[in-house]
LUMMI-91518 format. One record per residue (C-alpha): x, y, z; residue in three letters; residue number from 1; chain. Coordinates in Angstrom, 1 decimal, always signed. Example, Ala and Ser with C-alpha at 12.3 -4.5 7.8 and 13.67 -1.06 7.14 Angstrom:
! LUMMI-91518
+--------+--------+--------+------+-----+-------+
!   east !  north !     up ! rest !  nr ! kette !
+--------+--------+--------+------+-----+-------+
!  +12.3 !   -4.5 !   +7.8 !  ALA !   1 !     A !
!  +13.7 !   -1.1 !   +7.1 !  SER !   2 !     A !
+--------+--------+--------+------+-----+-------+
END
This chain:
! LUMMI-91518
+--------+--------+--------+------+-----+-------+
!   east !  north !     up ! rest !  nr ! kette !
+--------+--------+--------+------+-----+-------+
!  +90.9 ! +153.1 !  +76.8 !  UNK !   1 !     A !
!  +92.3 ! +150.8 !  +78.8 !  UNK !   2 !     A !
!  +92.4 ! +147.1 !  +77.9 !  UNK !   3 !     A !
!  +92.3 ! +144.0 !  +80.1 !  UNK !   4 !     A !
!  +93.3 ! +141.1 !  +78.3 !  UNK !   5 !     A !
!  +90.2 ! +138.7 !  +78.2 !  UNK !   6 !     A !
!  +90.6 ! +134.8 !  +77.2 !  UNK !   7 !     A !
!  +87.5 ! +132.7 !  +76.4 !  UNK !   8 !     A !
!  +87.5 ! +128.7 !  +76.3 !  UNK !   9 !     A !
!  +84.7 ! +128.4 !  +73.9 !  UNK !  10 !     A !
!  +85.6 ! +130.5 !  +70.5 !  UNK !  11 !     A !
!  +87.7 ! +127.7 !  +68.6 !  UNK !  12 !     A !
!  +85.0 ! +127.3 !  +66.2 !  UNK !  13 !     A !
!  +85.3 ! +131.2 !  +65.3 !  UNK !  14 !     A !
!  +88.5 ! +131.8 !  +65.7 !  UNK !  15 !     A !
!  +89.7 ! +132.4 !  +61.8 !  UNK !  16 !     A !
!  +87.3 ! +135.0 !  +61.7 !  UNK !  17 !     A !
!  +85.8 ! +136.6 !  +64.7 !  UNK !  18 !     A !
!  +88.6 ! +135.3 !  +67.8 !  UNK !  19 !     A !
!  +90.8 ! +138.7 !  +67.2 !  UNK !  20 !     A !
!  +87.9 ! +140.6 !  +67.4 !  UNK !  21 !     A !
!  +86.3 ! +139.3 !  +70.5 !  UNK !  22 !     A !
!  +89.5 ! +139.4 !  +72.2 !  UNK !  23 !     A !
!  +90.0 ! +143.1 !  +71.0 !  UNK !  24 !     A !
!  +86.8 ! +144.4 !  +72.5 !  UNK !  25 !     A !
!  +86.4 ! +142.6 !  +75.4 !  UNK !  26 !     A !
!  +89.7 ! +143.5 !  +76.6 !  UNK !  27 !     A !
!  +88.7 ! +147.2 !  +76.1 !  UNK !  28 !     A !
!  +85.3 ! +145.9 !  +78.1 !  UNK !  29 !     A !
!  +82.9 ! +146.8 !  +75.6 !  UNK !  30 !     A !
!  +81.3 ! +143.2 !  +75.6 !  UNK !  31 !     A !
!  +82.0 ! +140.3 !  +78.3 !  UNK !  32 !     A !
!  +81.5 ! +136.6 !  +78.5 !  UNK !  33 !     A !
!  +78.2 ! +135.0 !  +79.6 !  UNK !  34 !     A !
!  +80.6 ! +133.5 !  +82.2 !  UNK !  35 !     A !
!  +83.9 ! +133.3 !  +83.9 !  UNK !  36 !     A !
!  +85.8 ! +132.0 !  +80.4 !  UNK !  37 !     A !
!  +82.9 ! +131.7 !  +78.2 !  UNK !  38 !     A !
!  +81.9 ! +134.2 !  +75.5 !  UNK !  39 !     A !
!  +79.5 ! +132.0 !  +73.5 !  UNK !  40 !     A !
!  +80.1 ! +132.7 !  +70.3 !  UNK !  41 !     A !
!  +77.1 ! +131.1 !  +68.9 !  UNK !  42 !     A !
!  +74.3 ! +132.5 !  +70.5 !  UNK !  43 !     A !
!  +72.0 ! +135.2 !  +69.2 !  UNK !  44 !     A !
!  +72.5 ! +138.7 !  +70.6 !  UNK !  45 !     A !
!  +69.0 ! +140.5 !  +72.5 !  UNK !  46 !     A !
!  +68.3 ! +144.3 !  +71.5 !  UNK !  47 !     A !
!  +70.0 ! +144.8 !  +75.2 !  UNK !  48 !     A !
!  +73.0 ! +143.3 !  +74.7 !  UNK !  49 !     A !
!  +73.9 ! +145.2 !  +71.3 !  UNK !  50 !     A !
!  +72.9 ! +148.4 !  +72.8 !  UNK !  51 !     A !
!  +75.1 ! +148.3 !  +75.6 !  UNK !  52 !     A !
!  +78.1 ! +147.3 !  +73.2 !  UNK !  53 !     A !
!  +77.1 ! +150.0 !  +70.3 !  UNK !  54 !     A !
!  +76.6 ! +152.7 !  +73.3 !  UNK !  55 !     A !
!  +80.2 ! +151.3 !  +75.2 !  UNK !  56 !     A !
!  +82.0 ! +151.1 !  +71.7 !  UNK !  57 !     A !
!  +80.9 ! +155.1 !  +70.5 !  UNK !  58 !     A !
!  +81.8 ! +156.3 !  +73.8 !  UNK !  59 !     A !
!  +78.9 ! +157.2 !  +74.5 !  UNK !  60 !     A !
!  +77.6 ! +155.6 !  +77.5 !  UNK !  61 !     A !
!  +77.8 ! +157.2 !  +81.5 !  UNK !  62 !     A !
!  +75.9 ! +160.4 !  +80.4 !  UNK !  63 !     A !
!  +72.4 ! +161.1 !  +81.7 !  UNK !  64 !     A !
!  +69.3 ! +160.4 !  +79.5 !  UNK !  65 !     A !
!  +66.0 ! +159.3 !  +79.6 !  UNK !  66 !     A !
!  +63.9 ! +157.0 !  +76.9 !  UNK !  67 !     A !
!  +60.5 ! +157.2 !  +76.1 !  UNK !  68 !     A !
!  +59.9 ! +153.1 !  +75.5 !  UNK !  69 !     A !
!  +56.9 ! +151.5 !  +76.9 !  UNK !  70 !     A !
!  +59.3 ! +148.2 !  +78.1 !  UNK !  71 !     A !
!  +62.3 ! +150.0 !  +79.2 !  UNK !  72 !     A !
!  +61.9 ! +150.8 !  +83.2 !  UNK !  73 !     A !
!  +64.7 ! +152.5 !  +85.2 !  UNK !  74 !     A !
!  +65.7 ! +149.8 !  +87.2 !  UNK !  75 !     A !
!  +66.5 ! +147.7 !  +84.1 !  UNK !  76 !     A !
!  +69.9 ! +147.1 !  +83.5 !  UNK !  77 !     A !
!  +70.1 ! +148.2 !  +79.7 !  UNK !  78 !     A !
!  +68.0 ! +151.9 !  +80.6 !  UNK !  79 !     A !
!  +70.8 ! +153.9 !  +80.6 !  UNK !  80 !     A !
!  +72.2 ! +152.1 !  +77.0 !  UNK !  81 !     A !
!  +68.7 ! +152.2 !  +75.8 !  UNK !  82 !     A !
!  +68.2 ! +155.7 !  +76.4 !  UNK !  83 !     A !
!  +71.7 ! +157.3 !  +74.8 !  UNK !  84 !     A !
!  +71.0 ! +155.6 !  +71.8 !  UNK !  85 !     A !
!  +67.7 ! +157.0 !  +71.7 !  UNK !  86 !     A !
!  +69.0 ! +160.0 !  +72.8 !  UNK !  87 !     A !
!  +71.5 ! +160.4 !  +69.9 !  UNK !  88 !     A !
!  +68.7 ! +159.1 !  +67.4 !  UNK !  89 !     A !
!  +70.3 ! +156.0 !  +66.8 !  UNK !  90 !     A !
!  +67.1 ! +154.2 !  +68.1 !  UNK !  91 !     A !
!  +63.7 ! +154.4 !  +67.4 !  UNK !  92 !     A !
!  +62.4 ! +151.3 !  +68.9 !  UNK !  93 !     A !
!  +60.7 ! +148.3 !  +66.6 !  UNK !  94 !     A !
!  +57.7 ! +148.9 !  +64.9 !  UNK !  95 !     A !
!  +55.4 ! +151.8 !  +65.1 !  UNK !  96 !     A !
!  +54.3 ! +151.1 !  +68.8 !  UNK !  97 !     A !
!  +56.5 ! +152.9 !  +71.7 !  UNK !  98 !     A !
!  +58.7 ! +149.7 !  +72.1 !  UNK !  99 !     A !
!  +62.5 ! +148.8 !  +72.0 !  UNK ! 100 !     A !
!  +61.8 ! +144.9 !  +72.6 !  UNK ! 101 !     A !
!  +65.3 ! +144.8 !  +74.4 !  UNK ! 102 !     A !
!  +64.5 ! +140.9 !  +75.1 !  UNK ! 103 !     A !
!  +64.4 ! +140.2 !  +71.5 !  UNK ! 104 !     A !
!  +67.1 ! +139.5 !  +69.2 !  UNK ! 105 !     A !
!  +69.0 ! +142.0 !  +66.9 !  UNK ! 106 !     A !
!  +68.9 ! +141.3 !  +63.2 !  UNK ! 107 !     A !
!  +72.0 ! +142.0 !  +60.6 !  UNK ! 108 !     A !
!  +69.7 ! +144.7 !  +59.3 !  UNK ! 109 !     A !
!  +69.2 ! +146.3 !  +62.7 !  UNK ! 110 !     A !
!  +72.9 ! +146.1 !  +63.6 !  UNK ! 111 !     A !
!  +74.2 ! +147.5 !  +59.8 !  UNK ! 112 !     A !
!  +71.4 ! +150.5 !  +60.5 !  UNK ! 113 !     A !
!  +72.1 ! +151.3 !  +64.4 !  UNK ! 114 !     A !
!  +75.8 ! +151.5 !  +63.6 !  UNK ! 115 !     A !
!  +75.4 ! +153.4 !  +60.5 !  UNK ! 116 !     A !
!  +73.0 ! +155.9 !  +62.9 !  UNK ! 117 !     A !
!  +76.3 ! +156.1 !  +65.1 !  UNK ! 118 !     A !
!  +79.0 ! +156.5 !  +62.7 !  UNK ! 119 !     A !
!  +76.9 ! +159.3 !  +60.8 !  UNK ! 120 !     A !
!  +75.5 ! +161.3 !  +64.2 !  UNK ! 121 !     A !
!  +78.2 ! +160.3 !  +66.5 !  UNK ! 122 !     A !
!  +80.9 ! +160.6 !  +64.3 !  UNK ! 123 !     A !
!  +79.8 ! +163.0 !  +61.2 !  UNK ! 124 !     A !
!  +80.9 ! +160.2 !  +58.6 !  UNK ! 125 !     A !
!  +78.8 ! +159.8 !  +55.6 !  UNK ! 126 !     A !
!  +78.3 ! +157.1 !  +53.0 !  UNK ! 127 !     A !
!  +79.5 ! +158.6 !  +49.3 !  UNK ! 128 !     A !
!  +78.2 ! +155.4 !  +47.5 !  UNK ! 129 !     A !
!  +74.9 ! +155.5 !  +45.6 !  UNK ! 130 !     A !
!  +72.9 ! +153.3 !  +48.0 !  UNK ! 131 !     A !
!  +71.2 ! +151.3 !  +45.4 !  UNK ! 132 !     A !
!  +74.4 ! +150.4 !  +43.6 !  UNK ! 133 !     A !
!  +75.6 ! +149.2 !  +47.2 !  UNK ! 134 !     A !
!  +72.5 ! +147.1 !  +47.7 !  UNK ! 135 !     A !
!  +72.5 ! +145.8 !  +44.5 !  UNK ! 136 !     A !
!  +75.4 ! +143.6 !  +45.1 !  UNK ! 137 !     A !
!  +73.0 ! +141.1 !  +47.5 !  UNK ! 138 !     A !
!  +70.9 ! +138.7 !  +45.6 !  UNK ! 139 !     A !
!  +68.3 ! +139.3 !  +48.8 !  UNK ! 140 !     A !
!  +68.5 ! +143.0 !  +48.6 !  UNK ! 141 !     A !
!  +64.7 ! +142.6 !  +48.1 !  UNK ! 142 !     A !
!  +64.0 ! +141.5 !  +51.3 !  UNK ! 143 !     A !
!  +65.7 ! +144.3 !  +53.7 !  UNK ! 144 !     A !
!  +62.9 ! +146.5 !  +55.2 !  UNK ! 145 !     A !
!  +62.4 ! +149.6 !  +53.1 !  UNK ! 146 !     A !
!  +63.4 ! +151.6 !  +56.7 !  UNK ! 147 !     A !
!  +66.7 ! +149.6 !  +57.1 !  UNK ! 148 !     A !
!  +67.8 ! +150.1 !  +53.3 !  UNK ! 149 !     A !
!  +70.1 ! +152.9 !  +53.6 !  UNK ! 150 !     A !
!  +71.8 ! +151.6 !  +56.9 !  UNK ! 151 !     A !
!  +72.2 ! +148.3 !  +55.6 !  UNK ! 152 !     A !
!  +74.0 ! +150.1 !  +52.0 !  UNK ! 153 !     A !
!  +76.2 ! +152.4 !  +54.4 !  UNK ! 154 !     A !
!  +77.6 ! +149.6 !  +56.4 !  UNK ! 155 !     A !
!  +77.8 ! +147.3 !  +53.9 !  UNK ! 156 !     A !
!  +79.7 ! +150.3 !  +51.7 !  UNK ! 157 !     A !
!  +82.1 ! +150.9 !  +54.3 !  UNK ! 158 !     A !
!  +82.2 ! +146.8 !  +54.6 !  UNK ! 159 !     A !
!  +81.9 ! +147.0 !  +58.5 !  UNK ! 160 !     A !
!  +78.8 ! +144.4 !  +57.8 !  UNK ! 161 !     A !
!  +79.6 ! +142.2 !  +55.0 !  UNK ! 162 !     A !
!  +77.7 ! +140.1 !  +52.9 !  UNK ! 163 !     A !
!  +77.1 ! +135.9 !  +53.2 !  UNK ! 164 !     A !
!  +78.3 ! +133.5 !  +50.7 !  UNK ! 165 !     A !
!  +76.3 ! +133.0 !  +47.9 !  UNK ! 166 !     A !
!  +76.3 ! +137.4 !  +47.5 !  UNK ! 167 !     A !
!  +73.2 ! +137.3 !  +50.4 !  UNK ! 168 !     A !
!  +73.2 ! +140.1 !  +52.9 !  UNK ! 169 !     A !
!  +70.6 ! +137.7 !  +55.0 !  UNK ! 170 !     A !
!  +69.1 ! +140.8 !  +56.2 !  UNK ! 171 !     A !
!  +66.9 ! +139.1 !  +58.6 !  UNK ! 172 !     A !
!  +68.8 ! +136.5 !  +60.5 !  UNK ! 173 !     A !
!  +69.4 ! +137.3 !  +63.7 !  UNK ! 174 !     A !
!  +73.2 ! +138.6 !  +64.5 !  UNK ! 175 !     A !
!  +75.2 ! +136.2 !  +66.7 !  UNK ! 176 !     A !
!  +77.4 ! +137.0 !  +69.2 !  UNK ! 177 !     A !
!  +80.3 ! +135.9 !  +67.3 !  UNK ! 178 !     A !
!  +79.7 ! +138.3 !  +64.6 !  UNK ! 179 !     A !
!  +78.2 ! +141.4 !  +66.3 !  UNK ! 180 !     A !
!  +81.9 ! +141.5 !  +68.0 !  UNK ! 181 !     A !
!  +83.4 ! +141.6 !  +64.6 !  UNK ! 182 !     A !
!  +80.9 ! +144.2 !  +63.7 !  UNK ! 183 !     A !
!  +81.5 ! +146.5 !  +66.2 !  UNK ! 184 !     A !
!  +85.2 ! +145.5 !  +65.7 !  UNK ! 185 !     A !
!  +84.8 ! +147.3 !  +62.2 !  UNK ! 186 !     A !
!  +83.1 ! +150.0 !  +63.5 !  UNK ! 187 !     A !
!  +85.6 ! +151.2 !  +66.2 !  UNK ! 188 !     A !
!  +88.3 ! +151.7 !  +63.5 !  UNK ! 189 !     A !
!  +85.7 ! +154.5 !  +61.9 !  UNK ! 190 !     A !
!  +85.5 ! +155.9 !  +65.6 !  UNK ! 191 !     A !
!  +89.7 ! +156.4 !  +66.2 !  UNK ! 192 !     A !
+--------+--------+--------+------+-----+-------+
END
């Protein structure tokens, strides 16, 4: 992979936790800035966005596919992301409709289950821990979707999503850009 060093002038506030990993994989371009020198750290991450950087980051990206989502066209930037995810299985789409809502944000849930999906199918890696033990280390365990229960223990097992203070998982907040860099961060080492 070839890496192009990247600097941003707006991840001070992250920097102790997420600035190495930012730099890390926007240098090898699996993310990039909003702008010209601004990664915004803060802001939540669309279901469009974390495709393209789950599909860049597995290597998986540039081969031909087609989806079978009802708000996914062909001429939409995120298609061909969209559509090697759903390709590999790593994506079903968001509720029991035909839709991938790629305008919507991406919960910590949905991230720790996508990149399970891509570590197990991509990669052949499998999660050893009892997934209930896992799960039972989060006082909210009760609160992650019955579908995203075994992604959620398999990244949180091979700590590539960890917990919140306070021993939460906060399944359902929405991921921010800051920390679904350091996700995918994790994820990468699984992948060399």
């Amino acid at each position: 992979i070839v890496e192009n060093p990247v600097a941003f002038d707006d991840t001070a506030s992250v920097e102790s936790w997420a600035g190495r990993a930012i730099r890390s994989i926007a240098a090898k371009g699996i993310v990039e800035g909003r702008r010209s020198g601004v990664f915004d750290p803060g802001a939540n991450v669309t279901r469009a966005e974390f495709a393209k950087m789950l599909a860049k980051a597995a290597g998986i990206h540039g081969t031909s596919a087609t989806e079978t989502f009802d708000d996914v066209t062909e001429t939409d930037w995120f298609q061909p992301y969209v559509a090697v995810l759903q390709k590999w299985g790593i994506t079903n789409g968001r509720g029991s409709t035909k839709i991938f809502a790629p305008h919507e944000f991406i919960t910590r849930a949905e991230i720790a289950t996508m990149i399970a999906r891509t570590l197990e199918l991509v990669n052949g890696q499998k999660s050893y821990s009892d997934a209930a033990a896992v799960l039972g280390k989060f006082k909210d365990q009760d609160v992650i979707h019955d579908t995203l229960k075994a992604g959620v223990a398999f990244a949180a097992d091979y700590e590539i999503v960890r917990g919140k203070p306070g021993n939460v998982f906060d399944p359902n907040s929405y991921a921010t850009r800051a920390e679904a860099a350091v996700m995918i961060y994790r994820m990468i080492h699984y992948l060399e």
